[in-house]
N, C-alpha and C positions, 0 to 999 in steps of 0.2 A: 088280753090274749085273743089271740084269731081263731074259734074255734069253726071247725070242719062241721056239717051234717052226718049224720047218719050215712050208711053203704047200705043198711039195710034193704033186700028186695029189690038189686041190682039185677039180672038175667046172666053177667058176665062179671063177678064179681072181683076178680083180678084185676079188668082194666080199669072198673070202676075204683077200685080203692089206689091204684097206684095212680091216677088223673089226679084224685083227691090229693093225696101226698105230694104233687110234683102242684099243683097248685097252692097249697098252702107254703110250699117252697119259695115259690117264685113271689108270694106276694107278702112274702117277708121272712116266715114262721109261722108258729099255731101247736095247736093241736087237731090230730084226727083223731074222731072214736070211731069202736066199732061197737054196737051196739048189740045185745044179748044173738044168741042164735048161730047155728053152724055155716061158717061162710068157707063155701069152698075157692082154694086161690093157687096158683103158681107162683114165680117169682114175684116179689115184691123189692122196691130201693127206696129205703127210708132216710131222706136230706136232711143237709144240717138245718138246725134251728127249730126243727120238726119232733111232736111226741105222740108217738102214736098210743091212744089209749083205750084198753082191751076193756069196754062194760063189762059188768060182770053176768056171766051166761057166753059172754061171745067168744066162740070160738074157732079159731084158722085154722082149718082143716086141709092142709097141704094135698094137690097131684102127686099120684106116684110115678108118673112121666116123667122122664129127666129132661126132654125136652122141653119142658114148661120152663124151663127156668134160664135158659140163654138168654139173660138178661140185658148186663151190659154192654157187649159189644152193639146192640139196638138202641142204647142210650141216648136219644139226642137231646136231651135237658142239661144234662152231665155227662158229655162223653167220654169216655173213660181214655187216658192215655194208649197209644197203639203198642206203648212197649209194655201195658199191662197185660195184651193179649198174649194168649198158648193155646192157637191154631193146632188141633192133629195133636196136642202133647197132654197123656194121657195117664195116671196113676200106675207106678212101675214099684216092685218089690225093692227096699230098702238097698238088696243084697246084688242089684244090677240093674238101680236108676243109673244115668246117666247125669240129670240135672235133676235142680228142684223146683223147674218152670210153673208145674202143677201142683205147688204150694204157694209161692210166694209172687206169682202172676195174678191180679187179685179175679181178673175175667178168663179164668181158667176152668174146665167143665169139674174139676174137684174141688173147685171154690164155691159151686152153685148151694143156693140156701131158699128157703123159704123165705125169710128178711135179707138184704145184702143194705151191707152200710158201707160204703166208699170214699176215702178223703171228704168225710165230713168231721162237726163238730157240733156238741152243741145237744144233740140227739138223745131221746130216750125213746126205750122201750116201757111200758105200764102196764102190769093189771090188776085189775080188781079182783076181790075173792070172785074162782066159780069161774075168770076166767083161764082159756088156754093156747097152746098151736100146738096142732095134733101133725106132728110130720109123717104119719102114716107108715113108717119101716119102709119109705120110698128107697127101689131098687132100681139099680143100674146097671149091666153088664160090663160097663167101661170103667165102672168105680171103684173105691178101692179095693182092696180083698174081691176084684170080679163079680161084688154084688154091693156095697154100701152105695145108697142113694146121696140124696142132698142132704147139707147139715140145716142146722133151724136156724142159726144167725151166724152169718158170716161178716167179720168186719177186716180190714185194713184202711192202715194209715189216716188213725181218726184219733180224737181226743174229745175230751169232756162227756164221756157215753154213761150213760145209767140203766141198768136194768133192773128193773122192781118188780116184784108181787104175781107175776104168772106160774101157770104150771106150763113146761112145754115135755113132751113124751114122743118117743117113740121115735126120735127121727132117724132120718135114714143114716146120716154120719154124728158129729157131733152136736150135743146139741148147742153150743156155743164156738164158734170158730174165730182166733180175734189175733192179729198180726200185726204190729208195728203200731200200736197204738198207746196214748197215755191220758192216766186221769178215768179208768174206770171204777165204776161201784157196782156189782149183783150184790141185790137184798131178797132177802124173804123167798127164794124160787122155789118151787115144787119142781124137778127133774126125774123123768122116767122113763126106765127103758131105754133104747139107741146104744149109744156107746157113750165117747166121752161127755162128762159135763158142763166141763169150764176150761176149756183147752184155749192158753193165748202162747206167745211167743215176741221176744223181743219188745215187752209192754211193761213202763212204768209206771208206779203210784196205783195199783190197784187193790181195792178194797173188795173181799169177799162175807157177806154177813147172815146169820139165819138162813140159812139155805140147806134145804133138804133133797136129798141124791138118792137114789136108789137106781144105779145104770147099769148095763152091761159091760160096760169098759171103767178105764178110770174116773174118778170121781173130776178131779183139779188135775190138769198138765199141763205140763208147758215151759221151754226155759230161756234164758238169755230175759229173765225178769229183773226190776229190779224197785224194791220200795213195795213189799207184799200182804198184807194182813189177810187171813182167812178165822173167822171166828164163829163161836157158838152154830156153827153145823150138825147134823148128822149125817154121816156116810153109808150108805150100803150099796156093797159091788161084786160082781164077780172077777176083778181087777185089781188095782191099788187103789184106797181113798186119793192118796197124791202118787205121779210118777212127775216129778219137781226137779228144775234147778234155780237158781236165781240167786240173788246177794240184798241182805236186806231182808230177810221173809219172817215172819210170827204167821204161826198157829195155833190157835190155843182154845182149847174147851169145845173140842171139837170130840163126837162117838163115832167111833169109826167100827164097824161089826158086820161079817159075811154067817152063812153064805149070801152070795147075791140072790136077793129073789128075780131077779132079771139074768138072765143066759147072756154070757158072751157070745154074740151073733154066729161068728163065726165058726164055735162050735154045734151048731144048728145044720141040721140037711138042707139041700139047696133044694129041696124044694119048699121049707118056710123060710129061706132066705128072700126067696121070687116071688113069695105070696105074704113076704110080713107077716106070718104067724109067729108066737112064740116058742110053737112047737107044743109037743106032750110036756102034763104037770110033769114039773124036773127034768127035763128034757136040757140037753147041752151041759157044758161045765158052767156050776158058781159058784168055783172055790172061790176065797177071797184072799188074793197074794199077800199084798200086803198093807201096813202104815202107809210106808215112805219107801218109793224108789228112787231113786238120782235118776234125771233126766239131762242127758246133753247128748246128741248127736251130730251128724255135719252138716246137716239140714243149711243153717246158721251158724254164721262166724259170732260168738260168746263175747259182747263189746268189753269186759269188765270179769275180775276172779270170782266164781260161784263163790257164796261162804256165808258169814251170819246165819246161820238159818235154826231158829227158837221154835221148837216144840215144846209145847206145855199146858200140862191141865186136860190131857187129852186121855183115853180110852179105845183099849184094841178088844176084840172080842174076835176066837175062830176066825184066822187067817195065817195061814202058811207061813208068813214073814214079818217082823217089825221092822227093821230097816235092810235094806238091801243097795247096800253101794257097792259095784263090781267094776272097776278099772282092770282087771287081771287081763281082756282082752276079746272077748268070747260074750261078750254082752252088743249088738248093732247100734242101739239105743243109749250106750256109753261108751262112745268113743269121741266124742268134744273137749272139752276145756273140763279139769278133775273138777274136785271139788275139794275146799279148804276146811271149811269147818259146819261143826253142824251140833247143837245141845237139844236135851231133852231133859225135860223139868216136868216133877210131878205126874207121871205118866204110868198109867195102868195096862200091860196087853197080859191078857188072859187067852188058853186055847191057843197059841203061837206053836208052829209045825217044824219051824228049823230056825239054828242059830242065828243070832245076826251075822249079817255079813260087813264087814268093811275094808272092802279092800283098796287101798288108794293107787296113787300113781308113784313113782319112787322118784321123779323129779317134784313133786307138789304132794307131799304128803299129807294126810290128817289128821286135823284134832279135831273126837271124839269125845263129849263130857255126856253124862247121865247122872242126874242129880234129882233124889226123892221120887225113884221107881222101881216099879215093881212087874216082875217077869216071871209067868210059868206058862213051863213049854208041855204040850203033849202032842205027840209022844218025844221022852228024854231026848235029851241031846248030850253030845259026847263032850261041846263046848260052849260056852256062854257065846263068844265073839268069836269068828272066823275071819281071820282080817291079815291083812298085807301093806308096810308102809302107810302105816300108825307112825304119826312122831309126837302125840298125847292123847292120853287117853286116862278121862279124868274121872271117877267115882264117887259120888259120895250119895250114903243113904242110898243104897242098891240091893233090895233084896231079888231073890233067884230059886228058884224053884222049877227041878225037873231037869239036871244038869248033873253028866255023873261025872265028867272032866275038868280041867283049867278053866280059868275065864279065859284067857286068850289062845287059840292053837293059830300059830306062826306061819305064813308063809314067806318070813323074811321084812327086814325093817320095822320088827313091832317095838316099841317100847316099854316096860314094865309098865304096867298101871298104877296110878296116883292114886290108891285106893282108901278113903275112910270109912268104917260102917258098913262094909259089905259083907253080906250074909247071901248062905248057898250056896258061894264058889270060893273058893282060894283064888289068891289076886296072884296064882300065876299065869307064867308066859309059857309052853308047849310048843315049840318046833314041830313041823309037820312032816309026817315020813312017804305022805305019797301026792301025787301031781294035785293044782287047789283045783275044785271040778265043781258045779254049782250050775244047778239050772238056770240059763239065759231067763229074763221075763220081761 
């Protein structure tokens, strides 16, 4: 193996680590370490064949400059295709983008990250206990929400990537950002603070393991997945542990429990949004919404029917939702390709705020199973499941508590329920008498 020297006690430690990297590139692979100690860096592009590896004690300590990070377009080791550039094109509200240049352009100023991985292969990220990347709540005026900075690793159009054993906090977007890629593994992460944790998109065959979340935003997002495992986790968020879609997916043995000790940024005042403060103790919302939301928007055209998707062995603890599927129309964030199926096995939520929701699409309806769980809601609910085009929905070993109504109240296309063993509701169906109305999330 070709290992790198030390950066340690560089005077410009950004160009010196990114020389290293592009050297070890060029003369075959390797690894780079980083040696104990706070090395402060801008952008960074970590090549195929290349591992960069975090001593333990060392830590990247990100600019909150946005400008540090204009990476690629200056690329001349790796140039980056011209059609991956979005010159001028800049993070726009869901509700009056125009395109989606400034996601899926990968040298776009909302793709900038403390690591960038680009059409590589091969790649890992490592670290050793003690090490981290401190993205610092890097802000941006141009960024999303008018203040999110860079995310801590951004990748597109890669494969065979691994990330192992670091803590990374605090960054300015997410801290994992990962597009059109397949054949990844996070193991073991310490995640904290920023917003999302492990947000990818359009990526098959990945593997999520021992990983520990406590963010501001969602834990896991991301959809147009496919071939998923996420296991033995813990979650804590002022979000959803997952806002998911994908075909193919297991979860299992995962805790999932708000409130967040981390604030959803963006209900923070702008002035610790600019100064990356957390704000006052409890300061901002962190409730914690839910388990499971559905994810599909128009972002991405969905290659394949969302569905398969195995919960199990898993734990809710105080959060407003256990699952939340809203096709009714009035969700931005669910308007993609429905979702077909979805089971829950062996599953514990306690402290849960409002019914579930399921409400599907009435050309692609859903089946719903929950098998050997257990639900109470505080405060009551009027219904176990609030749901719309259900074409099964299957029970068994279902207890419920905290339910003074039906299991089902109807907005049309529900099916009776296939119920064995259910305790604390009657397995009926309820027709609903007024418009379905459900907070967007």
């Amino acid at each position: 193996m070709f290992v790198m020297e030390s950066i340690a006690n560089y005077p410009d430690e950004t160009q010196a680590l990114q020389r290293k990297l592009d050297d070890c590139f060029l003369l075959g692979g390797g690894t780079v370490e980083v040696e104990p100690g706070v090395h402060r860096v801008g952008g960074l592009r970590v090549r195929s064949g290349t591992t960069l590896l975090l001593r333990s004690g060392a830590v990247l300590k990100a600019s909150r400059d946005p400008a540090d990070y204009d990476i690629l377009p200056k690329d001349a080791v790796e140039p980056v295709p011209v059609g991956d550039f979005a010159p001028g094109v800049v993070w726009q509200p869901a509700a009056t983008r125009k395109t989606n240049d400034h996601l899926l352009k990968s040298a776009s100023r909302w793709n900038n990250a403390v690591i960038r991985i680009c059409r590589a292969h091969d790649v890992k990220i490592i670290g050793e206990p003690g090490s981290a990347i401190d993205g610092c709540d890097s802000y941006d005026p141009l960024g999303e929400e008018g203040f999110r900075g860079v995310h801590g690793i951004s990748v597109h159009d890669s494969e065979r990537l691994e990330f192992r054993g670091y803590e990374i906090r605090n960054t300015g977007n997410w801290a994992h950002s990962v597009w059109r890629c397949r054949d990844l593994s996070f193991s073991d992460l310490t995640i904290l603070g920023g917003h999302d944790g492990i947000h990818f998109c359009s990526c098959d065959r990945v593997d999520i393991d021992r990983c520990t979340m406590k963010t501001g935003d969602d834990c896991v997002a991301g959809f147009d997945n496919e071939d998923v495992s996420v296991r033995d986790c813990d979650f804590n968020t002022a979000c959803s542990a997952f806002r998911f879609g994908g075909r193919r997916v297991v979860i299992e043995r995962c805790r999932c429990h708000g409130p967040g000790e981390y604030p959803i940024r963006n209900t923070l005042p702008k002035e610790d949004q600019i100064s990356g403060s957390h704000g006052a103790p409890g300061a901002g919302r962190r409730t914690m919404l839910s388990l499971f939301t559905y994810y599909a928007d128009f972002t991405l055209s969905v290659r394949h029917e969302p569905g398969d998707i195995v919960v199990r062995n898993c734990t809710l603890e105080n959060a407003e939702r256990f699952l939340h599927y809203n096709f009714s129309g009035n969700e931005v964030w669910q308007k993609g390709r429905p979702l077909s199926s979805i089971r829950f096995e062996d599953c514990e939520a306690r402290g849960v705020g409002m019914s579930l929701c399921a409400y599907g699409d009435a050309a692609h309806p859903l089946s719903l199973d929950l098998e050997r769980c257990r639900f109470a809601f505080a405060p009551a609910q009027a219904e176990f499941v609030r749901g719309a085009h259900i074409a099964s929905l299957r029970l068994r070993d279902v207890s419920v508590e905290g339910v003074s109504g039906p299991c089902v109240r109807s907005w049309g296309g529900v099916v009776a329920p296939d119920a064995a063993s259910l305790a604390g509701v009657d397995a009926t169906v309820e027709s609903a008498t007024v418009p379905f109305q459900t907070r967007p999330i």
